[in-house]
MARKOLVO-126113 format. One line per field, with one value per residue (C-alpha): x, y, z. Coordinates in nm, 2 decimals, m for minus. Layout:
<pts>
east: [X:...];
north: [Y:...];
up: [Z:...];
</pts>
This chain:
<pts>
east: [m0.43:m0.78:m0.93:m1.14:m1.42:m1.44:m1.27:m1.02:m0.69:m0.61:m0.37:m0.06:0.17:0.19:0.44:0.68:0.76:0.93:0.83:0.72:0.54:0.23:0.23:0.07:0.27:0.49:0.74:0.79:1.16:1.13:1.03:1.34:1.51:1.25:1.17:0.95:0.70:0.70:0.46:0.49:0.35:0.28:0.04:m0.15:m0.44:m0.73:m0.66:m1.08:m1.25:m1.01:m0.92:m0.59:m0.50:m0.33:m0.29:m0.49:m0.22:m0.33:m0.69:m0.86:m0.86:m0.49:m0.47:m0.78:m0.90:m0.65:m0.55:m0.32:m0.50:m0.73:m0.85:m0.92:m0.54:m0.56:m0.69:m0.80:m0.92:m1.19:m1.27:m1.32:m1.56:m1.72:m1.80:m1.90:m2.21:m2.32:m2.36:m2.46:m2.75:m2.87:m2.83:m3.04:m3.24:m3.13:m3.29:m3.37:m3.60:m3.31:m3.10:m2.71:m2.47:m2.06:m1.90:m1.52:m1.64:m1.27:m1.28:m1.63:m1.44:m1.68:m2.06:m2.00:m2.11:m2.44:m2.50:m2.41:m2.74:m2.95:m2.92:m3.00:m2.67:m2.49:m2.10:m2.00:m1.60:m1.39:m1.11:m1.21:m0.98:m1.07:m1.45:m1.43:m1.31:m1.63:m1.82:m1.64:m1.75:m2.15:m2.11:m2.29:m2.04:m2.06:m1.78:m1.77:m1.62:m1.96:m2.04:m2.44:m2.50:m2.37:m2.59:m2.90:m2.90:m2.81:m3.11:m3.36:m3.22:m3.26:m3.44:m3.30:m3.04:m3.12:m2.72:m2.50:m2.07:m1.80:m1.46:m1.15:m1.26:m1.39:m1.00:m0.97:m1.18:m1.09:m1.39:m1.50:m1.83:m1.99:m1.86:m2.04:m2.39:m2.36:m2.39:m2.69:m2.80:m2.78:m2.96:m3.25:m3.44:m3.45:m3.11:m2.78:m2.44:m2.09:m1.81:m1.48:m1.16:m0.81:m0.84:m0.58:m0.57:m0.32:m0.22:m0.09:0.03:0.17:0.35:0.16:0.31:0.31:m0.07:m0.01:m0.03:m0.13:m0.45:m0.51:m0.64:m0.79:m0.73:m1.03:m1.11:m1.46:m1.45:m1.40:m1.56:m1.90:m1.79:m1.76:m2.07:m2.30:m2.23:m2.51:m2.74:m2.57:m2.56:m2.27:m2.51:m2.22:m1.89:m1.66:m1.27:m1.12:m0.76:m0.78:m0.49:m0.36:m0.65:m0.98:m1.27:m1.60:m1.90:m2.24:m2.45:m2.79:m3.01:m3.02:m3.28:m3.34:m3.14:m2.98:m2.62:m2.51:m2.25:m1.98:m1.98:m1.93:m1.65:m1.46:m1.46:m1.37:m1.04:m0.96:m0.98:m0.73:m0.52:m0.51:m0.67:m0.95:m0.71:m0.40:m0.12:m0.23:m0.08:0.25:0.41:0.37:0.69:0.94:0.76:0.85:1.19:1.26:1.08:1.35:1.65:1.54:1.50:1.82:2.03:1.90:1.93:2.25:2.41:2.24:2.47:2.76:2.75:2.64:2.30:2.10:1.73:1.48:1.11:0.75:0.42:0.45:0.16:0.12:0.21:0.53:0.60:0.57:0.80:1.07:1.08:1.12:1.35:1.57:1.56:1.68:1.82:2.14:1.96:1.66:1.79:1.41:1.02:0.71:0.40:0.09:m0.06:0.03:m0.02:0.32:0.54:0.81:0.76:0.93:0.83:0.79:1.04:1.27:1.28:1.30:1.22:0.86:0.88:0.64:0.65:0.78:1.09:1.20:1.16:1.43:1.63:1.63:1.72:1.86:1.58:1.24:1.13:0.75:0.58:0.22:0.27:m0.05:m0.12:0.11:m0.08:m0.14:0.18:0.36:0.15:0.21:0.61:0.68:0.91:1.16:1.31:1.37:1.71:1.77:1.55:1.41:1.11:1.12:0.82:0.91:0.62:0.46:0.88:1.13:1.10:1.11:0.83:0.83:0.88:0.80:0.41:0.17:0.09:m0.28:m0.28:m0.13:m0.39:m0.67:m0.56:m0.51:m0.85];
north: [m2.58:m2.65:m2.49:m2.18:m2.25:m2.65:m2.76:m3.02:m3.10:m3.10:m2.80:m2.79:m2.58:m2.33:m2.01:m1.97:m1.64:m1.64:m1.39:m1.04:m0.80:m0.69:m0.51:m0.21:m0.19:0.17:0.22:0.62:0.69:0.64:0.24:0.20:0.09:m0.13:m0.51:m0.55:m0.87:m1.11:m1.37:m1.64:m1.56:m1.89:m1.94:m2.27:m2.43:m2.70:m2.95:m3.02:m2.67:m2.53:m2.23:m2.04:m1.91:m1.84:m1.86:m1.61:m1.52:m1.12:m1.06:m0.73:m0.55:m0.55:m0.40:m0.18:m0.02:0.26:0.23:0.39:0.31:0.58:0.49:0.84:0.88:0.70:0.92:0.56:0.41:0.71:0.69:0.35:0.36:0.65:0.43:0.19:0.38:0.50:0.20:0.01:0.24:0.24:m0.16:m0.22:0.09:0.30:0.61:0.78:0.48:0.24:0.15:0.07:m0.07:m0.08:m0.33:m0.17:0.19:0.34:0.71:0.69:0.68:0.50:0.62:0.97:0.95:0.72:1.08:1.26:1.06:1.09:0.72:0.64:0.48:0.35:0.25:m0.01:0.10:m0.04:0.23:0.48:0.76:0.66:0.61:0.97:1.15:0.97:1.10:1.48:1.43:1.38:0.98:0.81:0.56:0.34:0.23:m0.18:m0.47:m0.66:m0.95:m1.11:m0.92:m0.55:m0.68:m0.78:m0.40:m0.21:m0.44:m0.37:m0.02:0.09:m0.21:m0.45:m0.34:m0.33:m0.37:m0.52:m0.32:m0.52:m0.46:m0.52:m0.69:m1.03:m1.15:m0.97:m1.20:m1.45:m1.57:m1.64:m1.83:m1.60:m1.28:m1.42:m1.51:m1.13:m1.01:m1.21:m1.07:m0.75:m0.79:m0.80:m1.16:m0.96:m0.80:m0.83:m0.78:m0.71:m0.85:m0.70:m0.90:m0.97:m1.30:m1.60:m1.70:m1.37:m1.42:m1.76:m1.74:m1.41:m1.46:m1.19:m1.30:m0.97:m0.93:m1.15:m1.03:m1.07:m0.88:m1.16:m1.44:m1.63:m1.54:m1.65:m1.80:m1.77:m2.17:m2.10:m1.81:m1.98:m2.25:m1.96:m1.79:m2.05:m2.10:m1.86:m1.90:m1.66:m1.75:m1.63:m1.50:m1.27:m1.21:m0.93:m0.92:m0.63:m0.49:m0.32:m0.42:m0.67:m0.82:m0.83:m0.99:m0.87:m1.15:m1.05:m1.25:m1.27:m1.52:m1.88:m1.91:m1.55:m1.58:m1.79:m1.76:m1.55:m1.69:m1.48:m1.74:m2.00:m1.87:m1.74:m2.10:m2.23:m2.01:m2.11:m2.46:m2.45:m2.26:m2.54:m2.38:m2.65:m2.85:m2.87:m2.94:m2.61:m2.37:m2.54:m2.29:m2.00:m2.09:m2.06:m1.78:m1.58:m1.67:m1.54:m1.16:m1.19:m1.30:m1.05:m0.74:m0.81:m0.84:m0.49:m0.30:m0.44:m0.35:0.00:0.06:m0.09:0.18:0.46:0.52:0.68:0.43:0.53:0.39:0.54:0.45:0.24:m0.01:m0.29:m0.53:m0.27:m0.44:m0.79:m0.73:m0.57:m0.82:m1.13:m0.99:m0.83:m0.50:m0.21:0.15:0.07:m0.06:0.19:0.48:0.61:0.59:0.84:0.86:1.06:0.99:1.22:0.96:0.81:1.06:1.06:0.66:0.35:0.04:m0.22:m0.47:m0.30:0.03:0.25:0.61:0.74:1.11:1.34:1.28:1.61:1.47:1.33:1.59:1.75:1.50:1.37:1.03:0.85:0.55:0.53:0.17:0.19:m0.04:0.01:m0.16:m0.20:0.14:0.15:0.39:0.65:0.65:0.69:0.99:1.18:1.05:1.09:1.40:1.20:1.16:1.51:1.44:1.13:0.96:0.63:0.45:0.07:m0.20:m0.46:m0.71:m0.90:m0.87:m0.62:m0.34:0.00:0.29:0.54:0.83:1.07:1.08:1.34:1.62:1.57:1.21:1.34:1.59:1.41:1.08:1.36:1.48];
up: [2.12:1.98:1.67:1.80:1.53:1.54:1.87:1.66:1.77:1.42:1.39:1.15:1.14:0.80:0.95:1.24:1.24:1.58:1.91:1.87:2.07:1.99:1.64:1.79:2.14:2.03:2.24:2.41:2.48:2.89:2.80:2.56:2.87:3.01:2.95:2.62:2.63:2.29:2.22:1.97:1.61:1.50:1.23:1.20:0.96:1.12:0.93:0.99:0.89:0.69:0.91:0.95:1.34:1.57:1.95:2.11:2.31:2.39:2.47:2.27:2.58:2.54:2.19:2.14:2.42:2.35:1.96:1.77:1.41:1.32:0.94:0.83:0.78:0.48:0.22:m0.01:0.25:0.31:m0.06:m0.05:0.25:0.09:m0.25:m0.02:0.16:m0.15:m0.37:m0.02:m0.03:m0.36:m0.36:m0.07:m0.04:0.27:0.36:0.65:0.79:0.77:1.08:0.99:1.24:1.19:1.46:1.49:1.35:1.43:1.36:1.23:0.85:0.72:0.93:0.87:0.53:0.63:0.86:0.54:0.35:0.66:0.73:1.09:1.22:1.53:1.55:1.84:1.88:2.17:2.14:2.35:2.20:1.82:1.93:2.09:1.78:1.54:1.80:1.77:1.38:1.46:1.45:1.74:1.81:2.14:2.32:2.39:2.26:2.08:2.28:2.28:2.58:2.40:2.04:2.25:2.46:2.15:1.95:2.28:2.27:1.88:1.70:1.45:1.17:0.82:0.75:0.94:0.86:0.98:0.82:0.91:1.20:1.17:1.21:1.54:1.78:1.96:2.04:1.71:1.78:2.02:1.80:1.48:1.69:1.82:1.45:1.37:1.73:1.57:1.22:1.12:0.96:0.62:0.69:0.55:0.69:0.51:0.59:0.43:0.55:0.43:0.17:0.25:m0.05:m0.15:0.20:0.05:m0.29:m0.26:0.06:0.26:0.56:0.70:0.75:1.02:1.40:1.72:1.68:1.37:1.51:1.22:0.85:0.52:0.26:0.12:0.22:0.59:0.63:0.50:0.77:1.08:0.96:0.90:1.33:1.35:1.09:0.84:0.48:0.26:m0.04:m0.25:m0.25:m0.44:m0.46:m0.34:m0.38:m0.05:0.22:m0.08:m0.16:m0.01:0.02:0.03:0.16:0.22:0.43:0.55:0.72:0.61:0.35:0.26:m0.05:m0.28:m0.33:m0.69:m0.92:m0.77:m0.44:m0.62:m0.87:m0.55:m0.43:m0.74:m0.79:m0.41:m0.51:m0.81:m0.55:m0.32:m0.04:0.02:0.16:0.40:0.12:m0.05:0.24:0.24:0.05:0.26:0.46:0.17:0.01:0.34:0.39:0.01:0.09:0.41:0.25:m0.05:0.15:0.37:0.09:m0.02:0.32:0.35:0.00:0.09:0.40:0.23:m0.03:0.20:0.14:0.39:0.42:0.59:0.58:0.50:0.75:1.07:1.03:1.18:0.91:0.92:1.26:1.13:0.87:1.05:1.31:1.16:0.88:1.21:1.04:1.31:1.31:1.20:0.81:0.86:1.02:1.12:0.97:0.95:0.98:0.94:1.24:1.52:1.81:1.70:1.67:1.92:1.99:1.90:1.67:1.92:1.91:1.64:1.80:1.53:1.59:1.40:1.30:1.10:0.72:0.70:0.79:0.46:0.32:0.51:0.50:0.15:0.22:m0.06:m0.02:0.13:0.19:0.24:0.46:0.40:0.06:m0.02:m0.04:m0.35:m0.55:m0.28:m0.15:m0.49:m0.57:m0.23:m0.23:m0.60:m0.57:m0.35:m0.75:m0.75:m0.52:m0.70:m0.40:m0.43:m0.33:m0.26:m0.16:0.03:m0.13:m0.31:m0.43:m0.38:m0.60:m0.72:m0.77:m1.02:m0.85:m1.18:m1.12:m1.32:m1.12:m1.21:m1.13:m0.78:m0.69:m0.82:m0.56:m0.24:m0.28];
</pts>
């Protein structure tokens, strides 16, 4: 195995976390019978450039030409996009004469309110059923994976963009190099491009092993990220921290010498440094930080079906899969899960096989514990799941530790996190 960014041989290993099948490969009921394919999820750091993979082991053809993620069913997510376009567009002036590109537009969450503003707009989306439904709400969305051929047609096609969106998606290429030349393809000299991704250094000291799947091949730090980008002539110029999927970060990049970097840049680096994370000793605690949320979360499920208690779990998101699999959790200690998103109902986690129901569901069952697995979305969650107390219910996150929600939440507080 070579590093994908820098060609060493210099790879270490930081996480085994054993063979799973692809985190979004749900199961329907005829294939419970049927062979299930595992890969090895093995995460490893270039002792060279600083970058955390792993083996690229499915292709993206495999996972996201027909996707069961559409973003829209998270209600925070959609606010945070929203808050998004419009300080986007006061900060760098967007108007009608401005062209803005997303790379991995999903549902078109996040473009349909550039339409909103009257900001010209194109979203590249490989998924052809999530591509279709941005293009049901009025958001031009293209279907294709971005390659330099795709940026260099759509360029031709509809000139160069003033801002470049990529979120969420700069960890799922394999082909790292040739993705990040594609986005300079796409932009502009005097452009800019955002680049929202899952931060390693939470990933690390908060054991966030879960964020990690086969769709993941390569997980940041401002440090490597400025490493990947600089490939193609992209300068990392500002950065914000973000609390979204447990810690975000936010880089915005633009061609090399357009700007000078701000202060944020370099404070980012500065608390990756005291973390460790600029070099290999500083990801060595990742391992036992894992095996403790396991162990932890075991010991729980199990004391649950020793006394009785009915568990069953909230969301089936990827990470969900991750976690379930290498802590061996199955029907028997989580009797079933929900979810919003109707493309999953009636199906199987993969691996685990735990049925996915309607989130109607708990509420007729009133299960004595809900364990959500999209624990990142905390605050949302607690406010839309707060009356499981009402039956003497509880609600339990899995990370960063074990622990319990309030489930007494002001109505107001509620309503106001729904809209």
């Amino acid at each position: 195995m070579q590093c994908r960014l820098c060609d060493s041989e210099r790879l270490t290993s930081v996480l085994d976390l054993g063979a799973t099948p692809p985190c979004e490969s749900f199961l329907s009921a005829a294939e419970l019978d049927l062979p299930e394919s595992t890969y090895p999820l093995h995460l490893r750091l270039c002792e060279d450039c600083l970058l955390l993979q792993i083996p690229a082991l499915i292709t993206p053809e495999d996972t996201f030409t027909e996707y069961a993620y559409f973003s829209s069913f998270s209600d925070s997510w959609v606010r945070h996009a929203e808050q998004f376009v419009a300080t986007t567009a006061e900060r760098l002036d967007l108007g009608g004469d401005s062209f803005v590109v997303e790379v991995a537009s999903n549902d078109g969450y996040l473009l349909r309110h550039a339409v909103t503003r009257g900001i010209r707009c194109l979203g590249i989306e490989p998924s052809v059923n999530v591509g279709l439904a941005a293009r049901e709400i009025g958001v031009p969305t293209e279907t294709a994976f971005l390659d330099q051929d795709c940026a260099a047609r759509i360029r031709a096609e509809h000139g160069p963009a003033d801002l470049v969106v990529a979120n969420n998606v700069y960890a799922h290429v394999p082909d790292l190099r040739g993705f990040t030349h594609a986005l300079r393809t796409l932009l502009s000299d005097d452009g800019w491009c955002s680049i929202e991704v899952h931060h390693a250094l939470n990933l690390v000291q908060l054991g966030q092993f879960d964020t990690i799947y086969h769709e993941h091949f390569q997980y940041y730090t401002v440090h490597s990220a400025q490493r990947a980008l600089a490939i193609a002539g992209l300068t990392v110029v500002d950065v914000e921290l973000l609390d979204t999927h447990g810690g975000s970060i936010r880089l915005w990049a633009r061609p090399d010498a357009v700007a000078e970097p701000t202060a944020a840049v370099g404070e980012v680096l500065d608390l990756e440094r005291a973390a460790g994370l600029h070099e290999p000793a500083g990801y060595a605690t990742l391992g036992a930080r894992a095996e403790a949320v396991r162990h932890e979360l075991l010991r729980f499920l199990l004391d649950c079906r020793a006394a009785g208690k009915r568990v069953v779990g909230y969301g089936a998101p990827g990470k969900g899969n991750t976690l379930l699999n290498y802590c061996g959790i199955r029907p028997d200690l989580l009797e079933y899960t929900v979810d919003r998103n109707p493309y999953k109902h009636g199906r199987y986690t993969p691996g685990t096989r735990i049925p996915i129901h309607p989130t109607e569901r708990i509420d007729a069952d009133e299960p004595d514990v809900v364990l959500v697995l999209p624990w990142n979305l905390e605050t949302e969650i607690t406010a839309q799941l707060g009356h499981v107390g009402q039956w003497g219910g509880e609600l339990i996150y899995p990370l960063p530790v074990l622990h319990r929600a309030a489930t007494a939440v002001d109505p107001a507080v509620a309503g106001a996190l729904s809209e």
